[in-house]
N, C-alpha and C positions, 0 to 999 in steps of 0.2 A: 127179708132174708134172715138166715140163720145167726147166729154169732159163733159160727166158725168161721176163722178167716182165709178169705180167698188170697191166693197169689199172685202177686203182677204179673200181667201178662199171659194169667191161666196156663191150661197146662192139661196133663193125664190127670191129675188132681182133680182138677175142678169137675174136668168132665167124670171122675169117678164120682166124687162127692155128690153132682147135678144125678147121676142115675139113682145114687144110693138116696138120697131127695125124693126123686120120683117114686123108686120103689115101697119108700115108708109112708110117703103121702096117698100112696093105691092105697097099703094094705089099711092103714087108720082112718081112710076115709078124708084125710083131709086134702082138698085141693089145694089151696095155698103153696103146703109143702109141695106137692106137685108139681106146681105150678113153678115155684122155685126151682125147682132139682131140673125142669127142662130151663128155663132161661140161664140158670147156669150151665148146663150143658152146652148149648147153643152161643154160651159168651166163652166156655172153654174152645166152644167150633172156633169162633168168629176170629177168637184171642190165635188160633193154633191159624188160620188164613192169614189173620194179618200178617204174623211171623213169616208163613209160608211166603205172601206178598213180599214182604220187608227184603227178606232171602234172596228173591229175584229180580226185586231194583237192585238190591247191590251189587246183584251178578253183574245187571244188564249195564248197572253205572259203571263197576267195573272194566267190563268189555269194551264202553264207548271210551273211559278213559285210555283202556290199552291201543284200540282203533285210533284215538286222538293222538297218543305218543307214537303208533306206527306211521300216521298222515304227519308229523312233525319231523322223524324221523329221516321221511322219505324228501321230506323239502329242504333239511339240510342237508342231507345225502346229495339231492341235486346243485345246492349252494354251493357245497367245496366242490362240487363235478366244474359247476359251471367256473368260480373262481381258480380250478385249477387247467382248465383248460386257456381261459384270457394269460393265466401267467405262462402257459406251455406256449401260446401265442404271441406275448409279449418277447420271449426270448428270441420265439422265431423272428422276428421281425428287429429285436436287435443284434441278430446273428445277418441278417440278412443288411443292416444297417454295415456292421461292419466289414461285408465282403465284398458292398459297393463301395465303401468308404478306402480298401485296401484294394481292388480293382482303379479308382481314381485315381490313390496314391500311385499308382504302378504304370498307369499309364501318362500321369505329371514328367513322373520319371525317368520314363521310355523318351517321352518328349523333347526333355532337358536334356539329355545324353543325347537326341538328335541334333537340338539346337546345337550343341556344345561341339561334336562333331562337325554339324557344315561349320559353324564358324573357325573350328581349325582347320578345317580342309581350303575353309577362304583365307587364312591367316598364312596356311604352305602355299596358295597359292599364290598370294602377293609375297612371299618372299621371295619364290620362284624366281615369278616377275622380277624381283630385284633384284636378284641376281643375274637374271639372262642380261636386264639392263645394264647390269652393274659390269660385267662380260662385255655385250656390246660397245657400252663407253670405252673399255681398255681397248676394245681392239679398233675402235673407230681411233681412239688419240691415237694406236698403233697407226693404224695405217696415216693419221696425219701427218704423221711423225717421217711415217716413210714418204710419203708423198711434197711435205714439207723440206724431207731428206733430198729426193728427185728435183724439185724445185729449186733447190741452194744449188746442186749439180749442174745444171743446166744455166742458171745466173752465171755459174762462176765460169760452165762453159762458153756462155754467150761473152761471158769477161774478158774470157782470157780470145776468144775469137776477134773478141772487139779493137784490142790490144794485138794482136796481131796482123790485123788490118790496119792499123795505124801505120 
């Protein structure tokens, strides 16, 4: 090779310097140089390919890592869907907790205010009673009273009869 120096990763350089190689090693005869100026040509190709290459893995790495963050994306997207729907369900279901919880309450309540009811409807009713009875009693001592009255009436008439039969 020459001792001019090539650049990393070649370049338009190289590939000019490889033609300008070829074309002095035609006109002087000498192959080497020739020979030179295409292998550097051919390493400026190969150099400008790789880069080419290089260029389109990194597109392509690129791409898959965006495709990766939109597939990562799309599964957290699902996670909060699904986490927000279990919490839209949990509500439901303690919204639903508490309208059978205040349905039971209401009808304990219903209950109790019936119990509470017949037992004062039996509580006027025995008073009732106690009273009709308590009625009853007066008027039966009434009437013993008068009958007991009738009774002394009638002694004292059979008395005084008795007494005058004598």
């Amino acid at each position: 090779m020459s001792g001019i120096t090539d650049t990393p990763g070649g370049g338009m350089f190289d590939k000019l310097k490889g033609k300008a190689k070829q074309a002095l090693g035609n006109a002087v005869g000498n192959k080497t140089l020739t020979t030179e100026g295409q292998l550097e040509e051919k390493k400026a190709d190969a150099a400008r390919d790789a880069k080419r290459l290089e260029t389109e893995a990194q597109q392509v790495e690129s791409e898959a890592e965006v495709e990766a963050r939109l597939r990562e994306n799309a599964v957290e997207t699902q996670k909060l869907s699904a986490e927000q729907q279990a919490k839209a369900r949990e509500a439901q279901l303690e919204a639903e907790r508490e309208r059978t919880e205040q349905q039971v309450e209401a009808q304990f309540d219903q209950r109790e205010k019936a119990v509470e009811q017949a037992a004062a409807r039996q509580k006027s009713a025995v008073n009732r009673e106690e009273i009709d009875a308590i009625q009853d009693k007066a008027k039966a001592e009434q009437e013993a009273a008068r009958i007991e009255a009738q009774a002394e009436a009638a002694r004292k008439a059979a008395a005084d009869l008795d007494t005058d039969n004598k």
